[in-house]
N, C-alpha and C positions, 0 to 999 in steps of 0.2 A: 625568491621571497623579496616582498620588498622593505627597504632598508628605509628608518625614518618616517615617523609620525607625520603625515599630512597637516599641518594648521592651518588656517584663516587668518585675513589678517586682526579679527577682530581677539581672534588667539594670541595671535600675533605680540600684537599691541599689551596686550596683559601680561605676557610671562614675558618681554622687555621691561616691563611697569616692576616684574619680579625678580630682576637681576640676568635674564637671558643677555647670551650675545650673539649678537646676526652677523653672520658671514657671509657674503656680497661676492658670489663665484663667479661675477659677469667680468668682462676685459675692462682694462682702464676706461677707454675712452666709454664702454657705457654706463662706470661707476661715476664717471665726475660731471655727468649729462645728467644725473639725480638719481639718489640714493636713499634708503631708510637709515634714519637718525641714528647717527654712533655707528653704524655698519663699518665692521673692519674689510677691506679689499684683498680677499685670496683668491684667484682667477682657478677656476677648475682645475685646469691641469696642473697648479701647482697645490693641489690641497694636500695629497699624499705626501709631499715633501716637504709645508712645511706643517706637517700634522703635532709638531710638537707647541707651535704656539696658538693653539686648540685648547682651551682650556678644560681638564676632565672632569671637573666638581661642576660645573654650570650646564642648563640645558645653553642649546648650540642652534640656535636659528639659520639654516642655510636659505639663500635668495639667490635668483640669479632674473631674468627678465620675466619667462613665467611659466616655469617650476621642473623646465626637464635638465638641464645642468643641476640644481639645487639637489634634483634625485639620485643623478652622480656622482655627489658632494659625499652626501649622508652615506653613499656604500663605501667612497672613498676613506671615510674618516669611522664609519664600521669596522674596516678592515684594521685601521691603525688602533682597534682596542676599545672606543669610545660610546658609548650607551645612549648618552641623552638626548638625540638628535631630532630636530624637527624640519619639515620643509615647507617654507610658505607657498600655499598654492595660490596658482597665477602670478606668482612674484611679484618684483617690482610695479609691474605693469598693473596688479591688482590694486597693491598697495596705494597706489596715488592715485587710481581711477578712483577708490573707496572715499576720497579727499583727504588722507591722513599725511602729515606733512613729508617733504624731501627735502633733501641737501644735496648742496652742489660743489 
């Protein structure tokens, strides 16, 4: 089964607008190359460990370049208990092809 609500980024873009927060599963050097606004940086393999600062009352935006780590994310953070999970499809890559802005 798969784990985590697919979104758009035009999804995206609104449940951030609604207090969402996006979690940026790509490695350093492809998070500070450009990123979605406020994205906190937890690189995949560390998402299970530090699944506690995952906040569990908020939907939980995963990204990673474009969208198969992020898919990893959401079972990851499935497993640690957590419900609200989204994954942006085509990630990053979608996100700023769409023109919606990045940070470096």
């Amino acid at each position: 089964m798969k784990v985590g609500t697919r979104i758009d980024v035009k999804e995206a873009d609104e449940m951030m607008n609604d207090g969402a927060e996006v979690i940026d599963v790509r490695e350093p050097h492809e998070y500070t190359a450009g990123h979605v606004p406020g994205a906190k940086l937890i690189p995949v393999n560390s998402v299970y460990a530090r699944r506690e600062e995952l906040p569990p009352d908020k939907n939980l935006i995963f990204v990673c370049a474009v969208g198969q780590r992020s898919a990893l994310a959401c079972e990851m953070a499935a497993a640690a208990g957590l419900t609200r999970l989204y994954n942006l499809e085509g990630g990053t890559d979608a996100w700023i092809k769409s023109g919606m802005p990045a940070e470096k």
